[in-house]
N, C-alpha and C positions, 0 to 999 in steps of 0.2 A: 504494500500500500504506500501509497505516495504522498509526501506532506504538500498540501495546497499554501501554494502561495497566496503574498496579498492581494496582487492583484488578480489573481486569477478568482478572487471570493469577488475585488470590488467591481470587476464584469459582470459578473453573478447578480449581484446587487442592481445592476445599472439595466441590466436586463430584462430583472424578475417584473417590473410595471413599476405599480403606486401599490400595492398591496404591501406597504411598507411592514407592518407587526410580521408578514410570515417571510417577509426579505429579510428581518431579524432572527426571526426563528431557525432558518435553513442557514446563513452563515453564519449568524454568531456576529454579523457588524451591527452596529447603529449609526445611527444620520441623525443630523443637525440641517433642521430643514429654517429656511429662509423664507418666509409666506411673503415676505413682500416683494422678492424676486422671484419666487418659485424653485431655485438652486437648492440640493440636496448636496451635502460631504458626508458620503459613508467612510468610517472609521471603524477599526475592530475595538474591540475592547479589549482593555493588557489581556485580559485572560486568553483570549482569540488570539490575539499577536503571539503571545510564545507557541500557539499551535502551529505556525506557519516555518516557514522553509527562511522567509525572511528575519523572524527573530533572531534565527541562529549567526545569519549574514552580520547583521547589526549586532549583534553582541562581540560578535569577535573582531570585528572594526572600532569599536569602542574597549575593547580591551587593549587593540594592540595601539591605540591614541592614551589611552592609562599608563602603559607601560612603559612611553616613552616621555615619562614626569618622574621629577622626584619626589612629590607632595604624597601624602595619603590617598588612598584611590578616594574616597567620600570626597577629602575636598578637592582632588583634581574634574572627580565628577562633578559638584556643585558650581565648578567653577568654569565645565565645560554646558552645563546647563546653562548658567548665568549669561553668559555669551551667546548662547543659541535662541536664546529668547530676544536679547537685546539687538540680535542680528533680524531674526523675525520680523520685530516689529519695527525696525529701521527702514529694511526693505518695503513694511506695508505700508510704514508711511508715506513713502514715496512711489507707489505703486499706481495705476494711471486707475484701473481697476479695485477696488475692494476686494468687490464677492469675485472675483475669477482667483485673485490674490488667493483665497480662504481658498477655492477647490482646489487651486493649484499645490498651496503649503501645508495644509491643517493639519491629512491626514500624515503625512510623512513627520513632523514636529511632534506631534503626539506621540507617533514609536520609536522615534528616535530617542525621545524624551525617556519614556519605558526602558527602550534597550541599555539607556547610559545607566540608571538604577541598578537594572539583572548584572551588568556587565559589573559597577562596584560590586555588587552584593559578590559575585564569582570572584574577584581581586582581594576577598577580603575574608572567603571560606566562608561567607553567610548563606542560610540558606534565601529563595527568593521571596518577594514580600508577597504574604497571600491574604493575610488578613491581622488586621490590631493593630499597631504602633506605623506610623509612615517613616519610610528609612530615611536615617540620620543624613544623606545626602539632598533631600530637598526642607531640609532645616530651616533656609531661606529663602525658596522658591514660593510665590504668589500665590500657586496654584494649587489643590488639593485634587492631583494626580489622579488618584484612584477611587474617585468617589463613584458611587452607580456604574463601576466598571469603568471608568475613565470618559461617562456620559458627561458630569460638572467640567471637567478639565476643556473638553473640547467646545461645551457651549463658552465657557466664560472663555479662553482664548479667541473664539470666533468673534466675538463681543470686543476683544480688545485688538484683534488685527482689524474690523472693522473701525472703532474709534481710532487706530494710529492715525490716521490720515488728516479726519479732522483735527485732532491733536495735534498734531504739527501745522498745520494751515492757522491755527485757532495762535499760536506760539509766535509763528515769523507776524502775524498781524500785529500781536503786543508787543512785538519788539519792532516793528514801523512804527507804531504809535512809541516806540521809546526815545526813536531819533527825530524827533520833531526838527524841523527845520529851525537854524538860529540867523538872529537877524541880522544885518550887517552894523546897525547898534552894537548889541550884544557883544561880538564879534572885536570890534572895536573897545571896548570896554576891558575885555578879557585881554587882547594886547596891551592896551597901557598898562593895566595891574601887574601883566608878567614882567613889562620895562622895568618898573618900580620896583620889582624883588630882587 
């Protein structure tokens, strides 16, 4: 028997119609649906993702990105999170699109996100997080990864790649408004004080 990849489930998904609960049922993904565009991002849940042929790819890409630190795997991981996020939403800020942004990133940052966790937990002889206490590696991460299966993580990221854009549009405005033009008074002004000093 053959481990199905992830994409070969989110065909499957993209496939099955609008009968979204039994598109759930048969892979194992959930969707984060957008009613005011109509756009669906199926995503597996961590649990689904370690069933896949891709978990294993991404764990051992992030193991051997761990290996080549000399930090503790938790804070090399945290610190590879930290950055993947920051990278995320950098790019979505600047992105021409939003929601294509979201179907294009969401689902990949999610597992990625997953795999860097398994990948410390494996650097550190732990076993993987299934249930109780969220691992010491997202200590400082925003996001509570694992909740409804990694359903809260992806809605509230899809929520915040969609506000980066505004966010940043909403920032370079207050900071126009910060450079107000000065007057050639003013201007004037500020020259003779600096002669006098």
């Amino acid at each position: 028997m053959s481990t199905a990849t992830l994409a070969d489930l989110l065909v499957q998904a993209d496939t099955d119609g609008h009968d979204h609960l039994a598109t759930e049922k048969a892979t194992g993904l959930l969707h984060v649906h957008n009613h005011a565009t109509g756009s669906i991002v199926w995503f597996p849940t961590w649990k689904k993702f370690r069933e896949t042929a891709d978990w294993t790819e991404a764990v051992a890409a992030i193991t051997a990105e761990l290996e080549g630190v000399s930090a503790p795997a938790d804070q090399a991981g945290a610190a590879i999170l930290a950055a993947d996020l920051e990278t995320l939403l950098d790019l979505a800020s600047h992105s021409s699109d939003a929601n294509v942004f979201v179907q294009e990133n969401l689902t990949r940052h999610l597992t990625r996100t997953w795999a860097v966790a398994d990948a410390v937990a494996k650097a550190d002889d732990k076993d993987l997080f299934t249930d109780g206490a969220t691992p010491s590696v997202f200590a400082g991460y925003p996001y509570d990864v694992y909740a409804q299966d990694g359903g809260v993580f992806a809605t509230t990221l899809w929520n915040d790649i969609i506000d980066a854009r505004r966010n940043r549009a909403l920032a370079e405005e207050a900071a126009r408004k910060a450079l107000k033009p000065v007057s050639r008074k003013a201007l004037k002004n500020a020259a003779r004080k600096a002669a006098r000093r």
